[in-house]
N, CA, C and O atoms as a Tripos MOL2 file, in Angstrom:
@<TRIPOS>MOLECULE
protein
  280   279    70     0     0
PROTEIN
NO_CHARGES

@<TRIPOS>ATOM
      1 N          80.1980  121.5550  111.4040 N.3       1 UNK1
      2 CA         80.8490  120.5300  110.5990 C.3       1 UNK1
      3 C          82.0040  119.9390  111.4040 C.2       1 UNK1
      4 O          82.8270  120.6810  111.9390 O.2       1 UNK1
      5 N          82.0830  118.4050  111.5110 N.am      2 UNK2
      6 CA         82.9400  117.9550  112.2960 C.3       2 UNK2
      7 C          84.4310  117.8000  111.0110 C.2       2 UNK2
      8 O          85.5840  118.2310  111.0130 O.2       2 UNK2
      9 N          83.7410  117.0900  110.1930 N.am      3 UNK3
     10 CA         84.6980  116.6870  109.0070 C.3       3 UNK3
     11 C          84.1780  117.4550  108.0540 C.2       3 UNK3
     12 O          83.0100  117.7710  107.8230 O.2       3 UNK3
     13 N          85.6840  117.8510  107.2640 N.am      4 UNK4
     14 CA         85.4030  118.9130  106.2330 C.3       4 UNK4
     15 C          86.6070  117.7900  105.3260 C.2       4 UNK4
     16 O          87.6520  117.2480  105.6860 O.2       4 UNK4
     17 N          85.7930  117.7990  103.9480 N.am      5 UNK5
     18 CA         86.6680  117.2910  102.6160 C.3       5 UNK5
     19 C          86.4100  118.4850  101.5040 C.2       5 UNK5
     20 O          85.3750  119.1170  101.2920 O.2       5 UNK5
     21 N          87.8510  118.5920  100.7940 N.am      6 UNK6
     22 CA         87.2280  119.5030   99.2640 C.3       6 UNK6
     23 C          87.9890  119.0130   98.6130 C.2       6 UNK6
     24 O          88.9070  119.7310   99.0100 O.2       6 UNK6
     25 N          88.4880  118.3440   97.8730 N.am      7 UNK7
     26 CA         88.7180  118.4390   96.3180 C.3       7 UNK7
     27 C          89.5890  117.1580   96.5360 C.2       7 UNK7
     28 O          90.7090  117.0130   96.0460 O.2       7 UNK7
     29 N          88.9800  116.2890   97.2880 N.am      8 UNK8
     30 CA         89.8900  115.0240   97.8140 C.3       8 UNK8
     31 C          90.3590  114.0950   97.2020 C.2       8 UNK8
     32 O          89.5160  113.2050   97.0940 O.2       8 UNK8
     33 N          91.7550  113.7290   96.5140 N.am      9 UNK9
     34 CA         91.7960  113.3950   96.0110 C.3       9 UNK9
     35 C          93.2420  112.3020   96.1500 C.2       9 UNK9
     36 O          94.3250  112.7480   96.5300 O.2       9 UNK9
     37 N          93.0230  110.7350   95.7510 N.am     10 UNK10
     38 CA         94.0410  109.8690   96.1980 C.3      10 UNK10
     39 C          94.6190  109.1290   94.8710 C.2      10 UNK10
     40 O          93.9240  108.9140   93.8780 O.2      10 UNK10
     41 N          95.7570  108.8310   94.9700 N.am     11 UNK11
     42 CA         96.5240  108.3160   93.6400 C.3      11 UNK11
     43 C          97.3360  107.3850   94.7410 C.2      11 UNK11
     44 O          97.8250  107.6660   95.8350 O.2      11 UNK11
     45 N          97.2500  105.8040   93.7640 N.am     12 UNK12
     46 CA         97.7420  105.0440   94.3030 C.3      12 UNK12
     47 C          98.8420  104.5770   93.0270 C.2      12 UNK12
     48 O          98.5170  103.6900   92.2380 O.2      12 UNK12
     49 N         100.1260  105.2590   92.9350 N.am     13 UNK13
     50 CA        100.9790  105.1150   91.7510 C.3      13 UNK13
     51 C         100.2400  105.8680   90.8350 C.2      13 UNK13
     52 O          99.6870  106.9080   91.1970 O.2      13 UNK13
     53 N         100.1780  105.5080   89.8340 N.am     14 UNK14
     54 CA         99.5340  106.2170   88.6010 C.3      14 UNK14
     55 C          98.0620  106.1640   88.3720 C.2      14 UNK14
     56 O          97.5080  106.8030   87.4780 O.2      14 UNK14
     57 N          97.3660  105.2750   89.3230 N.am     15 UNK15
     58 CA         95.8870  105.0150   89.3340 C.3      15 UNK15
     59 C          95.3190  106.1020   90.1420 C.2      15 UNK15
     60 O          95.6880  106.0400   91.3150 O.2      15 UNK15
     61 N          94.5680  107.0350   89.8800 N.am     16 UNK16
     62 CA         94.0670  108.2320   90.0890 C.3      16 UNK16
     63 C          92.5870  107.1840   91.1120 C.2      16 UNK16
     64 O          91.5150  106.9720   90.5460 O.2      16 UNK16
     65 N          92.7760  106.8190   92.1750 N.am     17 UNK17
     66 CA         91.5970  106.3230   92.9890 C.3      17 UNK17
     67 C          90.4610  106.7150   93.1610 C.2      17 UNK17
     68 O          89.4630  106.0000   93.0870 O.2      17 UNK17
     69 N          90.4810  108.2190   93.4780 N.am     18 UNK18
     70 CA         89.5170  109.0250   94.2440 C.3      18 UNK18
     71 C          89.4550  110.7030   93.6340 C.2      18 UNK18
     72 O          90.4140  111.4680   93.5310 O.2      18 UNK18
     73 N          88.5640  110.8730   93.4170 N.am     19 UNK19
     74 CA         88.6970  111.9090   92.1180 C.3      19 UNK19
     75 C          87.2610  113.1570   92.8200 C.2      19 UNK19
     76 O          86.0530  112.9280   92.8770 O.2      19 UNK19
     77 N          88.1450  114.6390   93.3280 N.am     20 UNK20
     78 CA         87.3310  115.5800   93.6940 C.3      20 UNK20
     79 C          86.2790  115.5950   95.0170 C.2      20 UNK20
     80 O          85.4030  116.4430   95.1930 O.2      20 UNK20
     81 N          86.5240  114.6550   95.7490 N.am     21 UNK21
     82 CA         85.5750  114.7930   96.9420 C.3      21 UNK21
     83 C          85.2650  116.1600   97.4430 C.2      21 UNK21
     84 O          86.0110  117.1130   97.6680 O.2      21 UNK21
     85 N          84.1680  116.0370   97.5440 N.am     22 UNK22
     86 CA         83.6000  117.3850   99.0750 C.3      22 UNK22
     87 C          82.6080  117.1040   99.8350 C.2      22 UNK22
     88 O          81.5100  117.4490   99.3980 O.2      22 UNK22
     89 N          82.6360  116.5650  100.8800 N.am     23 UNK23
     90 CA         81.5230  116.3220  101.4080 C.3      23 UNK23
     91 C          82.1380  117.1350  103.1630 C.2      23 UNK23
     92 O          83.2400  117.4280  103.6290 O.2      23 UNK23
     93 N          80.9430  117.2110  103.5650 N.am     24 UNK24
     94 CA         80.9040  118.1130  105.1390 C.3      24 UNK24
     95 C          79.8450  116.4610  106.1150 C.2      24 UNK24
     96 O          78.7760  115.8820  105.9220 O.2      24 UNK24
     97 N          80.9260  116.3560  107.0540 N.am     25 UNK25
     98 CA         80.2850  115.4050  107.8070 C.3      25 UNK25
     99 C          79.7910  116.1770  109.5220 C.2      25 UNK25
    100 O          80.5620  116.3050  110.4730 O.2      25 UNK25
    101 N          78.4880  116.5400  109.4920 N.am     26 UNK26
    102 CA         77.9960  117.0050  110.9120 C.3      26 UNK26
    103 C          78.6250  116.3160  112.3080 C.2      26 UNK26
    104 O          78.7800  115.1230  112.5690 O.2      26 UNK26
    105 N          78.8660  117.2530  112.9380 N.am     27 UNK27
    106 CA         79.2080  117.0580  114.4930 C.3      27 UNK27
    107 C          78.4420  115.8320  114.8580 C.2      27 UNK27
    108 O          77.6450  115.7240  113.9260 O.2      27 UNK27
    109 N          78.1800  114.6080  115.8860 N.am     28 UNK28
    110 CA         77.1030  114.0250  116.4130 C.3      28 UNK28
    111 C          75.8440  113.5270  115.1840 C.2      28 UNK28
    112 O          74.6200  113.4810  115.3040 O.2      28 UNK28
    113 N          76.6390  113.2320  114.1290 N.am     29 UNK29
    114 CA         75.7860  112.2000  113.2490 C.3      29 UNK29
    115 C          76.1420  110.9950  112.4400 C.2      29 UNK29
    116 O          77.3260  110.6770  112.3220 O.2      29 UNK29
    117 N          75.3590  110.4330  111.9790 N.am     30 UNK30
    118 CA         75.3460  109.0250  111.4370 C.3      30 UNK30
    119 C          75.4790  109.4700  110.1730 C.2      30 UNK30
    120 O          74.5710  110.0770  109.6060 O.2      30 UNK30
    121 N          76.6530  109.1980  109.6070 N.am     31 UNK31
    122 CA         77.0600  108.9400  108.1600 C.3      31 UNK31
    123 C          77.1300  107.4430  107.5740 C.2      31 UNK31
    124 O          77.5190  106.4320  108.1590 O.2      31 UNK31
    125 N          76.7750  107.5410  106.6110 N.am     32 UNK32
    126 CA         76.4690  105.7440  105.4870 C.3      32 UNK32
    127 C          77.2420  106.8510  104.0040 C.2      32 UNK32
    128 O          76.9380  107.8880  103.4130 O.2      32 UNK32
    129 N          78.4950  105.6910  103.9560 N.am     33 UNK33
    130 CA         79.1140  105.9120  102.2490 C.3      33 UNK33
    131 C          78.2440  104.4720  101.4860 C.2      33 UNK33
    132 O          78.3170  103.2720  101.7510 O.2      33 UNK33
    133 N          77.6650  105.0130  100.7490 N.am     34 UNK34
    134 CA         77.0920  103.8690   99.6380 C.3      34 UNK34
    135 C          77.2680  103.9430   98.4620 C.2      34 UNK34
    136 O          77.1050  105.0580   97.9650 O.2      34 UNK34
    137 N          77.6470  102.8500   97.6000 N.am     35 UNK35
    138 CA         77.9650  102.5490   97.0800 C.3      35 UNK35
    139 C          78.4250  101.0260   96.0370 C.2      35 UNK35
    140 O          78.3410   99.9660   96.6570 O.2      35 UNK35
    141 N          78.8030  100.9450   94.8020 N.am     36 UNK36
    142 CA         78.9440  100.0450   94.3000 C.3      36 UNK36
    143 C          80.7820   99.4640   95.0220 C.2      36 UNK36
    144 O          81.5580  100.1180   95.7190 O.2      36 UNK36
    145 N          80.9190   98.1210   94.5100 N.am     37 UNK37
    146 CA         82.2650   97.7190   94.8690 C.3      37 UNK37
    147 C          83.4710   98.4360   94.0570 C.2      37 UNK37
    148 O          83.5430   98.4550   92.8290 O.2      37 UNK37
    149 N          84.4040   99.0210   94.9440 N.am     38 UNK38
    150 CA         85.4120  100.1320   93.4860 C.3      38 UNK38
    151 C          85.3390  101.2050   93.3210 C.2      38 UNK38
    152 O          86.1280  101.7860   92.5750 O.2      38 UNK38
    153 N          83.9760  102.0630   94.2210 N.am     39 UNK39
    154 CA         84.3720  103.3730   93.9930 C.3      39 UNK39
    155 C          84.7600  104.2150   94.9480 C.2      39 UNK39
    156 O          84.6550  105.4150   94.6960 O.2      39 UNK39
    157 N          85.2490  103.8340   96.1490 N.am     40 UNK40
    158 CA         85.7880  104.5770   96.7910 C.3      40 UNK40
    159 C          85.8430  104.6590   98.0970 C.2      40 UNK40
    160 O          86.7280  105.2010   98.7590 O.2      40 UNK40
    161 N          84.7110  104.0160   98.5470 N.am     41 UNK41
    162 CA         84.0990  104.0620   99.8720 C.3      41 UNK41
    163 C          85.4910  103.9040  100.7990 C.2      41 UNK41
    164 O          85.8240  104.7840  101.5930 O.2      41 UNK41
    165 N          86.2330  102.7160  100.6060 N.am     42 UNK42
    166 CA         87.2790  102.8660  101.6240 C.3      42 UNK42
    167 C          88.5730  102.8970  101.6390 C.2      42 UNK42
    168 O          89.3630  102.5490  102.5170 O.2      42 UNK42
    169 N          88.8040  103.5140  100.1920 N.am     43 UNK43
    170 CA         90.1030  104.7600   99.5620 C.3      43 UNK43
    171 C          89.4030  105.9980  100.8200 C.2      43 UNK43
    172 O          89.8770  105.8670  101.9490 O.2      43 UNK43
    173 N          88.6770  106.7730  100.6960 N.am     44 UNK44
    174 CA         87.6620  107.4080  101.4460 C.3      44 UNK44
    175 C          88.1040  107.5510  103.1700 C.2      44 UNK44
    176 O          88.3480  108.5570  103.8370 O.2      44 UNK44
    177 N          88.0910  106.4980  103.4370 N.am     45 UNK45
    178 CA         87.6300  106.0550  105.2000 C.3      45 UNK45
    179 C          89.0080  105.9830  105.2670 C.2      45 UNK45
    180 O          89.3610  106.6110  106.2650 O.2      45 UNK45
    181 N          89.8800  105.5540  104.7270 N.am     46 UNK46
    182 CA         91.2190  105.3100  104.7750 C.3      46 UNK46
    183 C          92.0260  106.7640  104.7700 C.2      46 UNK46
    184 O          93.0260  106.9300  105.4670 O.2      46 UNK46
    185 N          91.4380  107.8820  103.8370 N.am     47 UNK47
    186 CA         91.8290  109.0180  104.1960 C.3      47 UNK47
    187 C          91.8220  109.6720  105.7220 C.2      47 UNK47
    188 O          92.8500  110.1890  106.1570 O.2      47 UNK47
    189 N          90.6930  109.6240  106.4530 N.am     48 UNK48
    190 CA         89.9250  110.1480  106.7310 C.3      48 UNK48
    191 C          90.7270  109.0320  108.3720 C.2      48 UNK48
    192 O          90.0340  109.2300  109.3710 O.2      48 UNK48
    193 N          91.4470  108.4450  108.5340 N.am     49 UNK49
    194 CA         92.2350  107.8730  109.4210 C.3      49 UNK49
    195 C          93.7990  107.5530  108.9360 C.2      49 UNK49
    196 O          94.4520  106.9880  109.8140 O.2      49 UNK49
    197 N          94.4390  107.7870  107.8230 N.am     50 UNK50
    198 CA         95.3470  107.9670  107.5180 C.3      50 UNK50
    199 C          95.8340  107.0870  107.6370 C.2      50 UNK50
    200 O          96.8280  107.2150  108.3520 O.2      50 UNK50
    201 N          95.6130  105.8000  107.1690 N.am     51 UNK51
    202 CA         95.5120  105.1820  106.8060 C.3      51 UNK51
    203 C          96.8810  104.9450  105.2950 C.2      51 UNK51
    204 O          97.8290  104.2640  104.9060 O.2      51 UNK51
    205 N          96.3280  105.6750  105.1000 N.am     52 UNK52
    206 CA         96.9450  105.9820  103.3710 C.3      52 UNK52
    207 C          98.2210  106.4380  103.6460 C.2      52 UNK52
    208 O          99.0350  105.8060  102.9730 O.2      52 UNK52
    209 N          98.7610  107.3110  104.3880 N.am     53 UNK53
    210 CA        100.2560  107.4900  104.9000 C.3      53 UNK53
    211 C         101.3660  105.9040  105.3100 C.2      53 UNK53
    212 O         102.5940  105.9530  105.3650 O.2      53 UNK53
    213 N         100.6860  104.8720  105.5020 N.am     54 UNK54
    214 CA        101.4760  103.4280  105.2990 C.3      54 UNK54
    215 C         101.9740  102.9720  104.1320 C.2      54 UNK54
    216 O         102.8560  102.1200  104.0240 O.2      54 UNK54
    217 N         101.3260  103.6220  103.1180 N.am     55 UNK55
    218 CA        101.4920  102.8420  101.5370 C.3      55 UNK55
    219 C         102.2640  103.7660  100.7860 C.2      55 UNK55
    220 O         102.1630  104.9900  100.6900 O.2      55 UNK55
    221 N         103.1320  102.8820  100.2180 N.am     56 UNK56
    222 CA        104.2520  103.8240  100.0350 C.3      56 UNK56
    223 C         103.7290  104.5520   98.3690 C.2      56 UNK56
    224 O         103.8390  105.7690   98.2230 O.2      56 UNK56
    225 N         103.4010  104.0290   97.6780 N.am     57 UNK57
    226 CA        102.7360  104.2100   96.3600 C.3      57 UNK57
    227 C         101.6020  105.3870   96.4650 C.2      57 UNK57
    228 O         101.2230  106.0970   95.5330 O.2      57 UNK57
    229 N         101.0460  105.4330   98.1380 N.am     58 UNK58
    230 CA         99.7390  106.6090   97.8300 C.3      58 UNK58
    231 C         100.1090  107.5890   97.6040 C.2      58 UNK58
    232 O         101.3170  107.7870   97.7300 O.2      58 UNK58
    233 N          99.2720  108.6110   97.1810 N.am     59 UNK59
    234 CA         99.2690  110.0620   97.4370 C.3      59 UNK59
    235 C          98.1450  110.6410   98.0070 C.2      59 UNK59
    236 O          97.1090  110.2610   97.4610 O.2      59 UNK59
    237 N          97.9900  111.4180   98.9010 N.am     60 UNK60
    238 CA         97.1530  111.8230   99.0940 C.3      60 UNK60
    239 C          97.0490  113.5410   98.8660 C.2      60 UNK60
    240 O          97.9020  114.1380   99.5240 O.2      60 UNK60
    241 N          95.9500  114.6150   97.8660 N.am     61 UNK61
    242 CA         95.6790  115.9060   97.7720 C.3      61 UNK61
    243 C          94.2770  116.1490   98.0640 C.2      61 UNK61
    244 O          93.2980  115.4030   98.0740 O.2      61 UNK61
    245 N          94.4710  117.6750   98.3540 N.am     62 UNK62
    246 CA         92.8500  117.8260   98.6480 C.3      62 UNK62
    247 C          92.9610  118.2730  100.2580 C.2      62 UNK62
    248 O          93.9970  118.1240  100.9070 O.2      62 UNK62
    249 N          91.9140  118.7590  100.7150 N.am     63 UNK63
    250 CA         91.6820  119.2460  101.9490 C.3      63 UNK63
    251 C          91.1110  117.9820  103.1500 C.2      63 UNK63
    252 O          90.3030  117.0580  103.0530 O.2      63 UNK63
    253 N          91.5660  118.2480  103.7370 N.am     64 UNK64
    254 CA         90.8270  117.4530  105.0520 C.3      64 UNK64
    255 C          91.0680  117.6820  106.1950 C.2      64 UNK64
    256 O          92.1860  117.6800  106.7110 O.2      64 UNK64
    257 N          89.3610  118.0500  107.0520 N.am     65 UNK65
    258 CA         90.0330  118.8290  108.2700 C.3      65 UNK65
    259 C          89.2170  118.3840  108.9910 C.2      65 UNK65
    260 O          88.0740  118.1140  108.6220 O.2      65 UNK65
    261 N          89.8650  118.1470  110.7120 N.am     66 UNK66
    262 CA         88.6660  117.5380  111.6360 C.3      66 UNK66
    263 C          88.5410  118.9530  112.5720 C.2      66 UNK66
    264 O          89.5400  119.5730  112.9360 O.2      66 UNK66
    265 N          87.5390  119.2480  112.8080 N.am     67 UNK67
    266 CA         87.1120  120.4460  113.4230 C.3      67 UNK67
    267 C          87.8710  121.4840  112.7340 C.2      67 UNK67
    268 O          87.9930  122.3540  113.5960 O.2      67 UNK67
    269 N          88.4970  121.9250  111.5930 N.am     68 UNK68
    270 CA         89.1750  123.1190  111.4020 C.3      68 UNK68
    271 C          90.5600  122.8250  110.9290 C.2      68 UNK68
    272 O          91.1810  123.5070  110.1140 O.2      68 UNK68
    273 N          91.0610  121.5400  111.6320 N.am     69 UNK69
    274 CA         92.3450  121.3080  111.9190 C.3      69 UNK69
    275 C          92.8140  120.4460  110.6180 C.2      69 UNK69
    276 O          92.1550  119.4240  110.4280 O.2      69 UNK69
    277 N          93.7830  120.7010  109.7690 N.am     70 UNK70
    278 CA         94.2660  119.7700  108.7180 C.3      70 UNK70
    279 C          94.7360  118.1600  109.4290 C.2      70 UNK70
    280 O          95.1600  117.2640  108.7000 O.2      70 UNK70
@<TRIPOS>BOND
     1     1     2 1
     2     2     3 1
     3     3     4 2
     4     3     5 am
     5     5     6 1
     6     6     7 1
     7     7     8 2
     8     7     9 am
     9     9    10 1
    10    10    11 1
    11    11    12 2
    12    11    13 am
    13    13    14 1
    14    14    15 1
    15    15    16 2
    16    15    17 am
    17    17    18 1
    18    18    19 1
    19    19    20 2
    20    19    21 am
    21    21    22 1
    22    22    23 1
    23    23    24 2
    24    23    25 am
    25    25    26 1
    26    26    27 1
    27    27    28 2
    28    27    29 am
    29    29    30 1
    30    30    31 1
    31    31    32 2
    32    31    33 am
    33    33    34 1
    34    34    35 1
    35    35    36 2
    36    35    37 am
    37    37    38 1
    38    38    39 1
    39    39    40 2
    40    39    41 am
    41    41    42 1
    42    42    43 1
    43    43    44 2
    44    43    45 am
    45    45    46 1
    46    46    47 1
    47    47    48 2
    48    47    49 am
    49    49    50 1
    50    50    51 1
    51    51    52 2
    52    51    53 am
    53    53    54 1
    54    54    55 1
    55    55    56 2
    56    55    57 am
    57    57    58 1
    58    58    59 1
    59    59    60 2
    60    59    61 am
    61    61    62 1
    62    62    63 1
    63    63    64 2
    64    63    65 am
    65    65    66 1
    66    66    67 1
    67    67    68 2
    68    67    69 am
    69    69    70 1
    70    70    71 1
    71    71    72 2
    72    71    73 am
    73    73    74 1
    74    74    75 1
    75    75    76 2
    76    75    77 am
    77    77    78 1
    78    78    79 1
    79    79    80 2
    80    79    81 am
    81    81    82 1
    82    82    83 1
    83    83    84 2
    84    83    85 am
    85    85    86 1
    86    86    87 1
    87    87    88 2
    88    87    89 am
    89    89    90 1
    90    90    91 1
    91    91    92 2
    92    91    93 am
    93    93    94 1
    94    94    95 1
    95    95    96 2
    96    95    97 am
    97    97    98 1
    98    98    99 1
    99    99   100 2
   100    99   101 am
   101   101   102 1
   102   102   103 1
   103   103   104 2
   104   103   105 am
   105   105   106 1
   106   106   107 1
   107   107   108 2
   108   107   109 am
   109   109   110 1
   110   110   111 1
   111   111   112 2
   112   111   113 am
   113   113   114 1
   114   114   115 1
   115   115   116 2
   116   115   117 am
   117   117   118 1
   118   118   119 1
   119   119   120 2
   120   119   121 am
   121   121   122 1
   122   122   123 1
   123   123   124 2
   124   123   125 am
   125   125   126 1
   126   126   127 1
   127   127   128 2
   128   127   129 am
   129   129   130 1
   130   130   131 1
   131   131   132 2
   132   131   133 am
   133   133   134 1
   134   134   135 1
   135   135   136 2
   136   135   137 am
   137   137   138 1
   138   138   139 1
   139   139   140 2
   140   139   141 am
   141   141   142 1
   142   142   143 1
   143   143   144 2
   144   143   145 am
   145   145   146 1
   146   146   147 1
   147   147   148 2
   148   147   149 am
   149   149   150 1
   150   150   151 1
   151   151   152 2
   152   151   153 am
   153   153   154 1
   154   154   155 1
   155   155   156 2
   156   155   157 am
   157   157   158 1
   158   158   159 1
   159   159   160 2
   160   159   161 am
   161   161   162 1
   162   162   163 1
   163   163   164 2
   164   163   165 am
   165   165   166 1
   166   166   167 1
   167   167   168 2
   168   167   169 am
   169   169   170 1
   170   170   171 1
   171   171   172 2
   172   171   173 am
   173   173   174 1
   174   174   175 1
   175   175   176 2
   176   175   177 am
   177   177   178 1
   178   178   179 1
   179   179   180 2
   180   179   181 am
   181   181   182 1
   182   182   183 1
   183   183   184 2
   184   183   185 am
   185   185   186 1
   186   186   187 1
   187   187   188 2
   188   187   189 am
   189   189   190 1
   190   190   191 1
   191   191   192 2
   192   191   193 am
   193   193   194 1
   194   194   195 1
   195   195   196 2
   196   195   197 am
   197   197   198 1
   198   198   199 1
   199   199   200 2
   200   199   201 am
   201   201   202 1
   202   202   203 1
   203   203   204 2
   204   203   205 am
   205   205   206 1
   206   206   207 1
   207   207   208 2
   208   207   209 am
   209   209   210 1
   210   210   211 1
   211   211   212 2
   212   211   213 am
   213   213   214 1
   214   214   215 1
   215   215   216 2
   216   215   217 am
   217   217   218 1
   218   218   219 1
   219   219   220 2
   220   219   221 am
   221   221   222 1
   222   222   223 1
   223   223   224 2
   224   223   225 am
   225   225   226 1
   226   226   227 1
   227   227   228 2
   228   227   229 am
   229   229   230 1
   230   230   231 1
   231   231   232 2
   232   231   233 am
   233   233   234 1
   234   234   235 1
   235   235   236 2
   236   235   237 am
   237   237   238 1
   238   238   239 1
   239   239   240 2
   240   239   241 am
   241   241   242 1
   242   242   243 1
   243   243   244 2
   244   243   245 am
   245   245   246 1
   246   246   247 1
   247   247   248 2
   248   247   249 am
   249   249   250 1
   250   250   251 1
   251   251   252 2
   252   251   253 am
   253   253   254 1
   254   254   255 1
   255   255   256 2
   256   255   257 am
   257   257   258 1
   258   258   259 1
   259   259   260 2
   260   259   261 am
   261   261   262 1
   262   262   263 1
   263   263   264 2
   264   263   265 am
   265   265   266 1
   266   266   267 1
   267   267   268 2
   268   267   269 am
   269   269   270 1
   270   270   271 1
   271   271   272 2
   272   271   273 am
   273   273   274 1
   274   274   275 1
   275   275   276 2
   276   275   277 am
   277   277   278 1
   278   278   279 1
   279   279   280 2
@<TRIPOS>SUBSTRUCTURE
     1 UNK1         2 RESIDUE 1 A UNK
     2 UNK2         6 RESIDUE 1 A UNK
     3 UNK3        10 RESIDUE 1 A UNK
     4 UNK4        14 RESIDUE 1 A UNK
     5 UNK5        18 RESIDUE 1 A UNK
     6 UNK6        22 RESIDUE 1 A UNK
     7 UNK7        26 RESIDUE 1 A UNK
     8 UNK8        30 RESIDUE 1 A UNK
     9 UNK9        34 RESIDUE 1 A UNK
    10 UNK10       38 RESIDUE 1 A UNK
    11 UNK11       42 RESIDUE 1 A UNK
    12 UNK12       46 RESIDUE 1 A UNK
    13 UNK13       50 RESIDUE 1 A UNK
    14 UNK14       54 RESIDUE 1 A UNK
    15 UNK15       58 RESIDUE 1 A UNK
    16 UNK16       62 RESIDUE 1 A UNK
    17 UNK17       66 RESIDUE 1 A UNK
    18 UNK18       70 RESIDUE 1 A UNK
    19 UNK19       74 RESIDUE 1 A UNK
    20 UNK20       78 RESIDUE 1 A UNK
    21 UNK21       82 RESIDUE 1 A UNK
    22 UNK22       86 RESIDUE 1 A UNK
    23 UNK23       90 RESIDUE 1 A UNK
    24 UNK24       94 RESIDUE 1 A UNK
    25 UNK25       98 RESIDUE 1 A UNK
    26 UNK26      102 RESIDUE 1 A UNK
    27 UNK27      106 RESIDUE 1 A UNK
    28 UNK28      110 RESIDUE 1 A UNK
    29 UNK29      114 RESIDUE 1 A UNK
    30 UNK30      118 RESIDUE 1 A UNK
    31 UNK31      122 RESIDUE 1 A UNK
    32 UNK32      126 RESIDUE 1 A UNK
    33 UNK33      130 RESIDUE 1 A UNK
    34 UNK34      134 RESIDUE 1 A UNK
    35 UNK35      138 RESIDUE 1 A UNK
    36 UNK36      142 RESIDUE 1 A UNK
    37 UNK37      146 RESIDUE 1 A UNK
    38 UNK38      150 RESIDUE 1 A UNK
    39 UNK39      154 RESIDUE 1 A UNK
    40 UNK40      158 RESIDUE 1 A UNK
    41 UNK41      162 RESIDUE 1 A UNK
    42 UNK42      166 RESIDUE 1 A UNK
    43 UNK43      170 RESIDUE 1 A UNK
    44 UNK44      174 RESIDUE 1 A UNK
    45 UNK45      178 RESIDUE 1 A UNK
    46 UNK46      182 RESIDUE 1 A UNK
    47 UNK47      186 RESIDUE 1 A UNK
    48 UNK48      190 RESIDUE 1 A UNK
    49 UNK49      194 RESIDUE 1 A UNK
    50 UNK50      198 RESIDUE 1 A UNK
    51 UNK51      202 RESIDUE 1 A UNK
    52 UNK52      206 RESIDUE 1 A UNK
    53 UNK53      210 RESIDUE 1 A UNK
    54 UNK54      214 RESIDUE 1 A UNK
    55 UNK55      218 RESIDUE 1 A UNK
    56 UNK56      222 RESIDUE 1 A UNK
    57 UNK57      226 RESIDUE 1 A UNK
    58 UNK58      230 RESIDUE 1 A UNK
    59 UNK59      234 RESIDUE 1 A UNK
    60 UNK60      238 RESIDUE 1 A UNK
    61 UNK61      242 RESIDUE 1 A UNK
    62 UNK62      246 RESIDUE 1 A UNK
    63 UNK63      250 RESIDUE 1 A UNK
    64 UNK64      254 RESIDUE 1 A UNK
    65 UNK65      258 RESIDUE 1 A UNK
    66 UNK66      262 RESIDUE 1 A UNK
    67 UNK67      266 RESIDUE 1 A UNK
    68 UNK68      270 RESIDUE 1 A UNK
    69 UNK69      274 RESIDUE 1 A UNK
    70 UNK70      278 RESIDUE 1 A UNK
């Protein structure tokens, strides 16, 4: 597992965004987030580059680790 998520979860002020993620993304593969417009896909991707540490309103809880590493 390259990327590890558990219980991922983003609040932008009082709007609860992103609710319980877990997904395991393999070493050397092709990942596709699909989806409708609004649910998450790049609340998501934005974690996952930190992204979300610019905005002063986010929060970010939940696990996220690249090789092991928070």
């Amino acid at each position: 597992v390259k990327i590890e998520a558990r219980k991922a979860q983003v609040y932008y002020g009082t709007n609860h965004a992103l609710k319980d993620v877990d997904v395991d993304i393999l070493d050397r593969s092709v990942t596709a987030f699909i989806g409708p417009s609004g649910c998450g896909k790049s609340t998501f991707l934005r974690c996952l580059n930190r992204m979300n540490d610019t905005v002063a309103t986010a929060r970010v809880e939940g696990t996220i680790l690249l090789d092991g590493e928070d």
